[in-house]
C-alpha positions as a Markdown table, in Angstrom:
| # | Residue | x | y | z |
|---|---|---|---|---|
| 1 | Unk | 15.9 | -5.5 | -16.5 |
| 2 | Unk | 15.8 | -7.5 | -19.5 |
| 3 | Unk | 13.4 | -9.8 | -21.1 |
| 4 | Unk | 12.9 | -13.2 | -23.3 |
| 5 | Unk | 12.4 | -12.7 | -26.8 |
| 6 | Unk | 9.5 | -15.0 | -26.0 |
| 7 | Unk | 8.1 | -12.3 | -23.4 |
| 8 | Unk | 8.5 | -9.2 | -25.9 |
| 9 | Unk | 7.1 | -11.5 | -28.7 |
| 10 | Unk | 3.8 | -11.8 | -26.5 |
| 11 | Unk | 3.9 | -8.6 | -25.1 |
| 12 | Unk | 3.8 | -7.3 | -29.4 |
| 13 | Unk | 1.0 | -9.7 | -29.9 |
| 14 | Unk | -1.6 | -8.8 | -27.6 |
| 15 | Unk | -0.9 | -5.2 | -28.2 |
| 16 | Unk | -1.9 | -5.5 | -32.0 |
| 17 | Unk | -4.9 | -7.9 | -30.8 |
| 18 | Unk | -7.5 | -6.9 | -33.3 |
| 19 | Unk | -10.3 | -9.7 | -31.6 |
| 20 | Unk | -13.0 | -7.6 | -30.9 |
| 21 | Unk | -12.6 | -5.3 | -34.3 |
| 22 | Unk | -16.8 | -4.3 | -33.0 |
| 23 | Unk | -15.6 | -2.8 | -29.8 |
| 24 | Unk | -17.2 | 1.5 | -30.1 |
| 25 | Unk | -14.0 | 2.7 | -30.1 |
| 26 | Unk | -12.2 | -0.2 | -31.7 |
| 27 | Unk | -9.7 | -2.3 | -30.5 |
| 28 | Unk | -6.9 | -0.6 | -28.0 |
| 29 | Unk | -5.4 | -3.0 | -25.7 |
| 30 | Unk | -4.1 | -0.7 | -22.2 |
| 31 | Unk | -1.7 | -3.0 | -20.4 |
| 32 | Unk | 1.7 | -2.9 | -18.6 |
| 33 | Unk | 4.0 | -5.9 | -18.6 |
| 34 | Unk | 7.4 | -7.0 | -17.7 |
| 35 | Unk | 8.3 | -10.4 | -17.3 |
| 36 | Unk | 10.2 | -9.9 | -13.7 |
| 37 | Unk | 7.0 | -8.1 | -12.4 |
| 38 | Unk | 6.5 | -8.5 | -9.1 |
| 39 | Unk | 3.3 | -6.6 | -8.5 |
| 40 | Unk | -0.1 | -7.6 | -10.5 |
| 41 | Unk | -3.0 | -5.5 | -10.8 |
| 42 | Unk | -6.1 | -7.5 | -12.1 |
| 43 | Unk | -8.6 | -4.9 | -13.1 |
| 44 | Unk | -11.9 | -4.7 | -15.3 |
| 45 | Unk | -11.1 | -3.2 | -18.4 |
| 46 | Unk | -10.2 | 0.5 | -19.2 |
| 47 | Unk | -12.7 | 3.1 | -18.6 |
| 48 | Unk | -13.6 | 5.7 | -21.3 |
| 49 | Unk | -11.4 | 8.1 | -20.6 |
| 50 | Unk | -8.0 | 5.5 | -19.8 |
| 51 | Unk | -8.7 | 4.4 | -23.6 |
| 52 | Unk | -8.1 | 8.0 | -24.5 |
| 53 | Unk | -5.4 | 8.6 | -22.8 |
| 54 | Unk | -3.6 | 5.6 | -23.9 |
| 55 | Unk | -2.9 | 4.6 | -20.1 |
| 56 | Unk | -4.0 | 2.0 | -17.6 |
| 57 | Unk | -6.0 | 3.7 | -14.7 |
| 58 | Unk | -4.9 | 7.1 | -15.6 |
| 59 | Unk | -8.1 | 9.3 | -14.2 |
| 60 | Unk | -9.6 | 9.5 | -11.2 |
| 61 | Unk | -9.4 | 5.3 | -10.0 |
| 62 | Unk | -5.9 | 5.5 | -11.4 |
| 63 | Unk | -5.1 | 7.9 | -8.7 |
| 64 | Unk | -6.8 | 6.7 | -5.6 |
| 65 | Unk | -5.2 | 3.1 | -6.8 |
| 66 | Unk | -1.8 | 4.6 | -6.5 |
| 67 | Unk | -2.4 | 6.5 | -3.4 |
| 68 | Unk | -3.6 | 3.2 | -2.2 |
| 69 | Unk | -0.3 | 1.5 | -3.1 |
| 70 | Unk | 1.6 | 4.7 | -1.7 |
| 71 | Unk | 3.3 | 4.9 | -5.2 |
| 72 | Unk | 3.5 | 7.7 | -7.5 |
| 73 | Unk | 2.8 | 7.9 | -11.1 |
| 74 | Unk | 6.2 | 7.5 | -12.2 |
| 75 | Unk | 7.1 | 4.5 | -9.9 |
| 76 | Unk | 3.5 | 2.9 | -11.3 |
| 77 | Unk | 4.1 | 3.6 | -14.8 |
| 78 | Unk | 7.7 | 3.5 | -15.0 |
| 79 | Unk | 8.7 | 0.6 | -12.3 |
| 80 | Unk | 9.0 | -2.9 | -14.1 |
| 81 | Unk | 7.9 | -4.5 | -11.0 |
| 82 | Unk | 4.5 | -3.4 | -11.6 |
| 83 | Unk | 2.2 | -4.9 | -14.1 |
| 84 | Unk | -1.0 | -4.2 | -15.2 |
| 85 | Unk | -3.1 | -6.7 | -16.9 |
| 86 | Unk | -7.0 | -6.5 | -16.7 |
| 87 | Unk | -9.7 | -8.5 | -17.6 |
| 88 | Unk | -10.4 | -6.7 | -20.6 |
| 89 | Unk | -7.5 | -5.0 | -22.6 |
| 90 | Unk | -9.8 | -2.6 | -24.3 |
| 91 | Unk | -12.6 | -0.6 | -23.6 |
| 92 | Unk | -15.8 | -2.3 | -23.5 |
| 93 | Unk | -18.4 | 0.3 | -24.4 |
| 94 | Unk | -21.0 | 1.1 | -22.0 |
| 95 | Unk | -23.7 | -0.8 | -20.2 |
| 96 | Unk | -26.5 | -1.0 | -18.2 |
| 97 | Unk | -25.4 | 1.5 | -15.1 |
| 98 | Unk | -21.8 | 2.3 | -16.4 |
| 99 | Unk | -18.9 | 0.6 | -18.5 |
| 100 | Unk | -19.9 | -2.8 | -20.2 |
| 101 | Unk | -18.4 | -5.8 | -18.9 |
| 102 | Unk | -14.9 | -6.8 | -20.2 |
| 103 | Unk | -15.4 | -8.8 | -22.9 |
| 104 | Unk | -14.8 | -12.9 | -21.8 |
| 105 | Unk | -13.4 | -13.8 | -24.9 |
| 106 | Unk | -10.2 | -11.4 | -23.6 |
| 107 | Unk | -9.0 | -13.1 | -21.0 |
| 108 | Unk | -9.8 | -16.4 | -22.7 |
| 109 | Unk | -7.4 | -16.2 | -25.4 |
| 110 | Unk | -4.7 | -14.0 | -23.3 |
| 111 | Unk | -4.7 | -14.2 | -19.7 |
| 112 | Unk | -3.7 | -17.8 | -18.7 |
| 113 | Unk | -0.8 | -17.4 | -20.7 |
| 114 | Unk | 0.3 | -14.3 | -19.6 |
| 115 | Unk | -0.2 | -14.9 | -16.0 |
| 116 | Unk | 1.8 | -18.0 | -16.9 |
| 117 | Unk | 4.6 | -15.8 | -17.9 |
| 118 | Unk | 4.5 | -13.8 | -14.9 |
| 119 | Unk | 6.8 | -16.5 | -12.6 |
| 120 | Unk | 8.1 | -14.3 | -10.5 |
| 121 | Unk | 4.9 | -12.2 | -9.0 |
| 122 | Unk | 4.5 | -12.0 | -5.4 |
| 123 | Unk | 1.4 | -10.1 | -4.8 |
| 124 | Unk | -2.1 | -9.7 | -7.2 |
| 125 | Unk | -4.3 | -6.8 | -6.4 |
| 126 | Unk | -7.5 | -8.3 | -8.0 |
| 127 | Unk | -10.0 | -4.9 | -8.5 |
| 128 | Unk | -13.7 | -5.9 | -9.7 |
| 129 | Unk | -15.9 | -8.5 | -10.1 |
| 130 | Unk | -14.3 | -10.6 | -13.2 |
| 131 | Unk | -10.9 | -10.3 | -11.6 |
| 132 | Unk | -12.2 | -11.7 | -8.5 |
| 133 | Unk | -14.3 | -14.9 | -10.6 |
| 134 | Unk | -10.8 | -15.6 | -12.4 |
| 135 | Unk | -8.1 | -15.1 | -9.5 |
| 136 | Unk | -10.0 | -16.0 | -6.9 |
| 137 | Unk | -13.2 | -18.5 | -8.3 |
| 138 | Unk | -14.1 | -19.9 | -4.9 |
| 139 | Unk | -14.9 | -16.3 | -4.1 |
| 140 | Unk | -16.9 | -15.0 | -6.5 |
| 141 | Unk | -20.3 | -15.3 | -5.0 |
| 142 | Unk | -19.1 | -13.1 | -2.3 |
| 143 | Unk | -19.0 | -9.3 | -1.5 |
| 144 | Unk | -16.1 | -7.0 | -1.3 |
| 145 | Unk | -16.4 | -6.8 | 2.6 |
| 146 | Unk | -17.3 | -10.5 | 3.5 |
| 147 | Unk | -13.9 | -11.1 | 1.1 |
| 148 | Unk | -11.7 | -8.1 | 3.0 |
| 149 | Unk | -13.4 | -9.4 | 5.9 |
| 150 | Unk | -11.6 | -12.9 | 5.7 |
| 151 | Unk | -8.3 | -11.6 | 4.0 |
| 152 | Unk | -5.2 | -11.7 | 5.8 |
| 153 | Unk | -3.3 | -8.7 | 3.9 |
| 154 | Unk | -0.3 | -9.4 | 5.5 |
| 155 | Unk | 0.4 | -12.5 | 4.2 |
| 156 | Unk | -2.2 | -13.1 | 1.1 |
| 157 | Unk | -0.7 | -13.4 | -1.9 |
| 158 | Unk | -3.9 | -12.3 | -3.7 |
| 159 | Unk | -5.8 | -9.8 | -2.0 |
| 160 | Unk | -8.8 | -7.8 | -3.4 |
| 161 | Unk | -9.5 | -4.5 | -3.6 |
| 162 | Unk | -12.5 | -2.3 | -3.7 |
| 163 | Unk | -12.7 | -0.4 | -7.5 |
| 164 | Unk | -10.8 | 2.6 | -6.6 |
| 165 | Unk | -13.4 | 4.4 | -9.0 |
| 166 | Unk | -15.3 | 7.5 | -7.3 |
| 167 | Unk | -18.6 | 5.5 | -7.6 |
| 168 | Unk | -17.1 | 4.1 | -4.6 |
| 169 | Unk | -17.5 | 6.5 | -2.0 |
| 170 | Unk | -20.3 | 5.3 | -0.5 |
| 171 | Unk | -18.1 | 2.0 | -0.6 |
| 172 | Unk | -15.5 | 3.6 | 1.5 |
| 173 | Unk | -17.8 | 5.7 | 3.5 |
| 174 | Unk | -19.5 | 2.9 | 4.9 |
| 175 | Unk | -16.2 | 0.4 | 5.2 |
| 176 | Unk | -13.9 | 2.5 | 6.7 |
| 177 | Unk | -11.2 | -0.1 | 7.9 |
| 178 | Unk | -10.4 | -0.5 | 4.5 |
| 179 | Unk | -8.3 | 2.6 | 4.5 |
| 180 | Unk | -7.6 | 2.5 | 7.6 |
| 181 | Unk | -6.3 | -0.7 | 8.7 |
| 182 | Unk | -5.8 | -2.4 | 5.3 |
| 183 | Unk | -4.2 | 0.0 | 2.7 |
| 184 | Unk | -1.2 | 1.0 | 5.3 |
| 185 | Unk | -0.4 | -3.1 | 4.6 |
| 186 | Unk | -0.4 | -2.7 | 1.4 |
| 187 | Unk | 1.7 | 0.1 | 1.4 |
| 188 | Unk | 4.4 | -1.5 | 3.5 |
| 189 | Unk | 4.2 | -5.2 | 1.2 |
| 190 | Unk | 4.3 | -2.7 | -2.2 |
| 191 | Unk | 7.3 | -0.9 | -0.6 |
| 192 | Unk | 8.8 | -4.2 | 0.3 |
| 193 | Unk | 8.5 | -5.5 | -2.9 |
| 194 | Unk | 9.7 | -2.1 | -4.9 |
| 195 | Unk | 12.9 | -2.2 | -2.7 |
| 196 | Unk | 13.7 | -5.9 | -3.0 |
| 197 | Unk | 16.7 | -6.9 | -6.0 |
């Protein structure tokens, strides 16, 4: 599949983004984009050990994400109808608790115009907090099951997700639907959409 100049151009910019030159391990913007994406997943930021690796969600999240999406690593690294674009391109440092928060001044200067760019997605898997104040604003005052408990994942266009992180097992433990009635959705909508021309 090819792209616009105009895409590739972008797609070189934000990769040599030098904004936040502070950052503790310096600048290092983790994405995935093609312009005839279909898929979007709207995380935080990368973790510690994504920013070594050079690779969105490639730990421990990365692979309960793709089990979630019943996708392999090559399909979700190598498929150009999956894009990756979080809040934070690099990795923030850490914080109170965990990770720092993605860094606003990221998606301020990238991520209208890149979700602009996408045309032609037809789902958004929104992971985390941020994700779910710029995707989904009217729902950002409430929790992950009050928001799962109102989705309609058949349909939604943008549907959020529990972080896939480990911290989450408690998460999981105590919202069990989630795996079991709503991931095998997902599945079937990702499959869909990986099959489609």
């Amino acid at each position: 599949m090819d792209e616009s100049e105009e895409f590739i151009a972008l797609k070189s910019r934000i990769a040599r983004c030098e904004i936040c030159a502070d950052l503790p391990l310096g600048p290092k913007p983790l994405f995935q984009l093609h312009e005839k994406a279909r898929i979007l997943l709207a995380g935080q930021a990368p973790g510690r050990v994504t920013h070594m690796r050079g690779r969105p969600f490639d730990d421990a999240s990365g692979d309960r994400l793709r089990a979630w999406m019943g996708v392999d690593r090559d399909t979700f690294y190598d498929n150009p109808k999956i894009a990756i674009f979080p809040m934070g391109l690099c990795f923030p440092g850490v914080g109170k608790g965990g990770d720092a928060p993605p860094r606003a001044i990221c998606a301020q200067t990238w991520r209208a115009t890149v979700i602009a760019a996408l045309s032609r997605i037809d789902l958004t898997l929104v992971l985390g907090r941020y994700a779910i104040a710029w995707h989904l604003p009217d729902q950002k005052s409430k929790n992950i099951a009050d928001i799962l408990d109102r989705a309609t994942p058949e349909t939604d266009d943008t549907l959020v997700l529990p972080h896939p992180s480990p911290r989450n097992n408690r998460w999981l433990r105590q919202h069990p639907t989630f795996e079991a009635d709503i991931v095998p959705v997902i599945q079937r909508r990702i499959a869909a959409l990986l099959a489609a021309d």
